[in-house]
N, C-alpha and C positions, 0 to 999 in steps of 0.2 A: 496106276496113274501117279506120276510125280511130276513137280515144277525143276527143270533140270537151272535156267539162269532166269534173271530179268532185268533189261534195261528200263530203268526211269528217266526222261527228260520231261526237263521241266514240269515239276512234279510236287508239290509241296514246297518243303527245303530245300529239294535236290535239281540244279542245273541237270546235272548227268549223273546216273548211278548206275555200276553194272555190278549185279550179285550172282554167285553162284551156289547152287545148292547141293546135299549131299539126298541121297533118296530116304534116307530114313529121317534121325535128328539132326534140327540145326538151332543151334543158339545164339541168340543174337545181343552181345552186348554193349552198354552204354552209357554215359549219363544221362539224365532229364532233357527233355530238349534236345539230343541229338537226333533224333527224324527214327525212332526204332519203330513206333507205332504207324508212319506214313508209307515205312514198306509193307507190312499188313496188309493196309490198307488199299497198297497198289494191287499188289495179290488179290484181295477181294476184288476190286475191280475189276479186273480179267476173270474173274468166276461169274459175277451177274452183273457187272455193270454199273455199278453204282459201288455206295460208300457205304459202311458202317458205321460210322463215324458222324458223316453229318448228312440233311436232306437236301442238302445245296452242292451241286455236282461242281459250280465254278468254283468252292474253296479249294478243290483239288488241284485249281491250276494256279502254277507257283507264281509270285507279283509279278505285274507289268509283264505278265507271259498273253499270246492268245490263243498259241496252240500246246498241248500236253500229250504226251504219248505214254503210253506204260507196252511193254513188250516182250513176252515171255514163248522159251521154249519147253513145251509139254512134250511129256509120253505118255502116249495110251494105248496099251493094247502093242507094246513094243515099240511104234508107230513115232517118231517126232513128227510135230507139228510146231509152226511159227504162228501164237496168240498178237493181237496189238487190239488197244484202244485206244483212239483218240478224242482229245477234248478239246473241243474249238470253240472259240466264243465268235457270237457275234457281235462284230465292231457294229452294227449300225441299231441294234437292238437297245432302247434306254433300258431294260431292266435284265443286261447281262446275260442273256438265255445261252446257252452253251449245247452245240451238239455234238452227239457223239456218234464215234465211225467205227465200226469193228471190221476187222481185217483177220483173215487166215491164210496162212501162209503168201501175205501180202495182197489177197484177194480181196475185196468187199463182201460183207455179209449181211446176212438180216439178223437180227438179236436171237432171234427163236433157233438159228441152228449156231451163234456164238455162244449161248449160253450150256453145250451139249459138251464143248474143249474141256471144264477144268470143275472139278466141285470142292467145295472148302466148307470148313465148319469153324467157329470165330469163337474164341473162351475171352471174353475178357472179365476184368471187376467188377464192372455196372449189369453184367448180367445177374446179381443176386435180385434185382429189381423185376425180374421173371415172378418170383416167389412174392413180393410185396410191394410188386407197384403197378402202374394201371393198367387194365384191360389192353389198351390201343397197344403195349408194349408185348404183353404176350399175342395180338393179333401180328402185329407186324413179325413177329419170331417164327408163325406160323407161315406168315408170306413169304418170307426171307428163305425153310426151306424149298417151296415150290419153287420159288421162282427160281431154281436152279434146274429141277429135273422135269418140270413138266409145264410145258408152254400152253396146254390147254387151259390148266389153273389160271398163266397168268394175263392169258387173252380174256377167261371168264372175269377174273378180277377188275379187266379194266372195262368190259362191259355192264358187269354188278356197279361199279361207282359212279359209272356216265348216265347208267338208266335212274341212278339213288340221286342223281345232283337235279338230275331236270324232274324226276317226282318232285322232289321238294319243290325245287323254283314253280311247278304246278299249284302244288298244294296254299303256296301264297297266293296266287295271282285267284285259286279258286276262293278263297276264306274273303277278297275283295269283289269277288264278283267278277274276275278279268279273261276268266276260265270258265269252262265247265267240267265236272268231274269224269265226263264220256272221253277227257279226252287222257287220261289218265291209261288205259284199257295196253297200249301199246307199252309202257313201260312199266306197266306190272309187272306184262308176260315175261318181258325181260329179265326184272328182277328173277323172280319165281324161278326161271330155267337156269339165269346163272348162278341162285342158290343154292339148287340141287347140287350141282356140279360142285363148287366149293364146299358144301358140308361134306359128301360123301370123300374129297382127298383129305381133308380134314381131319375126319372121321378115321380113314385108313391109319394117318402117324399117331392117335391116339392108342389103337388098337394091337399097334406094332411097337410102340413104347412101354405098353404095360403089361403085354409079352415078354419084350426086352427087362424090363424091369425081375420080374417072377422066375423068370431064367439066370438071373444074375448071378452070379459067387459070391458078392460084397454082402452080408448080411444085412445091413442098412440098407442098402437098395432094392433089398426082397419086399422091404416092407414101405415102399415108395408106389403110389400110382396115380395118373391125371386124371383127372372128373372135367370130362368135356362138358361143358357149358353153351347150346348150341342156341342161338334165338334162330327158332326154325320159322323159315317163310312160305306160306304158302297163299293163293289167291281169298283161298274164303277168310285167314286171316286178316288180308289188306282191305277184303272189304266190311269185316264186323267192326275192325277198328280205322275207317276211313274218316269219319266227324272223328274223331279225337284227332288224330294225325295232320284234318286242317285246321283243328286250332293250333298245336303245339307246331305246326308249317315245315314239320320234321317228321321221314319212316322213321316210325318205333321198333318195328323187328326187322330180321335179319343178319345173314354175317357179319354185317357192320358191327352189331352189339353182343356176337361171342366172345365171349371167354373159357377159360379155364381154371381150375386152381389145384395144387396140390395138397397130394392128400399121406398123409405118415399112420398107419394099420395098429401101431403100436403106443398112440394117446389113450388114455385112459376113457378121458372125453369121447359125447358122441360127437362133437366136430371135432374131423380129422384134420382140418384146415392148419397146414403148415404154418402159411404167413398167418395168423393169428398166435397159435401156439407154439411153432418150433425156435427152438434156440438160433443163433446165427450159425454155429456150428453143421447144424441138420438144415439149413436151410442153402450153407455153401453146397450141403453133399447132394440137395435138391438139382441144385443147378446143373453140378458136374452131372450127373444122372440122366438130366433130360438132353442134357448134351451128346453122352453116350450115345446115348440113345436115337439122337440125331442123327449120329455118323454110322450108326446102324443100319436106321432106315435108307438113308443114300446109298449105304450099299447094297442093300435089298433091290431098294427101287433102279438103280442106276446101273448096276452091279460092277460100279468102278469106285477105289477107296479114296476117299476123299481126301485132300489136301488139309491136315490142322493147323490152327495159327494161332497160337496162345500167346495175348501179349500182358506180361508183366504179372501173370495169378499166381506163382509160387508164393512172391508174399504174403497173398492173402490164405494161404491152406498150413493145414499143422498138418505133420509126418504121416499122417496115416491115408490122409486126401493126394499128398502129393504122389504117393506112392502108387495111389488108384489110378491117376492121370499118366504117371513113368510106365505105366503096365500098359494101358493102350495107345500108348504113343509107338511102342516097340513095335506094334502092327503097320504106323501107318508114316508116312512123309509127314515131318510136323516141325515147323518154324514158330519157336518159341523168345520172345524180347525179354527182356530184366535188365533191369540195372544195377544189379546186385551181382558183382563177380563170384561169388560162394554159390549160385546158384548151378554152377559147370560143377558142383559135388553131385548134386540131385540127376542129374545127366553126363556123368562124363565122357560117354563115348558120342557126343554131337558133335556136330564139324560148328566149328566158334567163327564168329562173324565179328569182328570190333569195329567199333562208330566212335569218333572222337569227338 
């Protein structure tokens, strides 16, 4: 699978932008401000639909714009195929709602078979915040890969938060008397079934990352593995802990409140706990790791190699990270941003891309 071009209009910065790419490396350089990270980010868009970048889909369409298009040609499986999103606002909506239209090969589609065109895995800086920042960040990392290769996850996903929004609005109106708690019964079941469901794919990239990890060459990543964190839901827990839940007017378990954290085999301590103990050093080579290891799984699961997009991380890796990241890029299609012209030493056989 590679991204062979793509048209941006009106798109961020970009009125019109047509990029083309080479199948292996491509480097994209620039200064600050020149739009490197908004093609990224188009790219992501055409993988699931959304941004990385931000949770608001209308920042993506460029000012005083109402429609945005991104448009890329794929191969898969030898196969060209014509990708397009579009982003539309509507004019008569006060709080800007924006919808979006997926097209193949100029066709109309439903998201659940656009999202099967193109799969990417995203490296940027702010991912060391996996290792030491909050739960909701490594939950949404976990969502981020499903929501590329398996639509049951993300049907179940939006069914788990619809059943978790009205228990709660329940469990208020019960703690005032406005409810009774019988009526509660329907969106348990829900919960409960679409928990299963999300723990057990969950559970699967846990299982296949600390595989990947033990298999490694890298000596440091031998001794890296995730401790899933799972708040497991089931009925007779919803209902030992039902008078707690309508005081605090909020479900206390569930995949809402999983986590993860990583774990380094070779502290001395009995907490293995990276983000407490490891250096920034072991904590960048965490990241890259689970990253790997990301784009491992998609190909397992998908068994098509995934699109990489690394924008601007050579700055942050010393020579021996960077060199981990040059070795798997060699396997795969991988567009990488910097602003840093010395950065075409660490890759010099990428097809160069310049932004003024």
């Amino acid at each position: 699978m590679h991204l062979k071009k793509i048209l941006l209009q009106n798109f961020r910065s970009y009125d019109q932008k047509l990029l083309e790419f080479s199948s292996k490396s491509n480097l994209i350089i620039g200064p600050n401000g020149s739009g490197k990270s908004n093609i990224l980010e188009s790219i992501y868009l055409l993988s699931t639909g959304k941004s990385f970048r931000s949770s608001s889909i209308s920042q993506m369409i460029a000012w005083n714009q109402n429609l945005s298009s991104v448009r890329g040609k794929v191969i898969k499986k030898k196969q060209e195929s014509e990708v397009e999103v579009q982003l539309i606002k509507n004019q008569e909506s006060p709080i800007n709602s924006v919808k979006r239209r997926f097209l193949i090969d100029k066709v109309p589609k439903p998201r659940k078979i656009f999202l099967t065109c193109l799969n990417t895995v995203v490296f940027n800086p702010e991912d060391i915040r996996l290792v030491n920042g909050s739960p909701t960040r490594r939950r949404d990392f976990l969502d981020n890969i499903f929501t590329q290769i398996d639509w049951k996850y993300n049907s179940s996903l939006s069914q788990y938060h619809k059943a978790l929004k009205h228990r709660n609005e329940l469990l208020d109106l019960i703690r005032t008397n406005r409810a009774s708690a019988n009526e509660l019964f329907y969106w348990d079941q829900s919960l409960v079934k679409n928990a299963a469901i999300l723990y057990d794919l969950r559970l699967s990239f846990f299982n296949s990352a600390n595989s990947f990890f033990l298999q490694n060459n890298y000596p440091e990543v031998k001794e890296l593995s995730l401790k899933y964190q799972p708040s497991i839901l089931t009925l007779e827990k919803l209902n030992q802990n039902l008078n707690f839940d309508i005081q605090r007017g909020h479900t206390q378990f569930g995949p809402h409140r999983d986590d993860f954290i990583f774990e380094f085999s070779l502290f001395s301590n009995q907490d293995k706990n990276l983000a407490f103990w490891g250096s920034r050093g072991q904590q960048r080579l965490a990241v890259l790791a689970i990253k790997l290891a990301e784009i491992h799984f998609l190909l397992e699961f998908s068994g098509s190699r995934p699109v990489l997009l690394l924008d601007d991380i050579f700055s942050e890796l010393d020579s021996d990270h960077q060199k981990l990241v040059t070795d798997i890029c060699r396997n795969y299609q991988t567009i990488i941003t910097s602003s840093d012209p010395q950065t075409r030493d660490i890759i010099p056989e990428s097809n160069l891309i310049k932004l003024e």
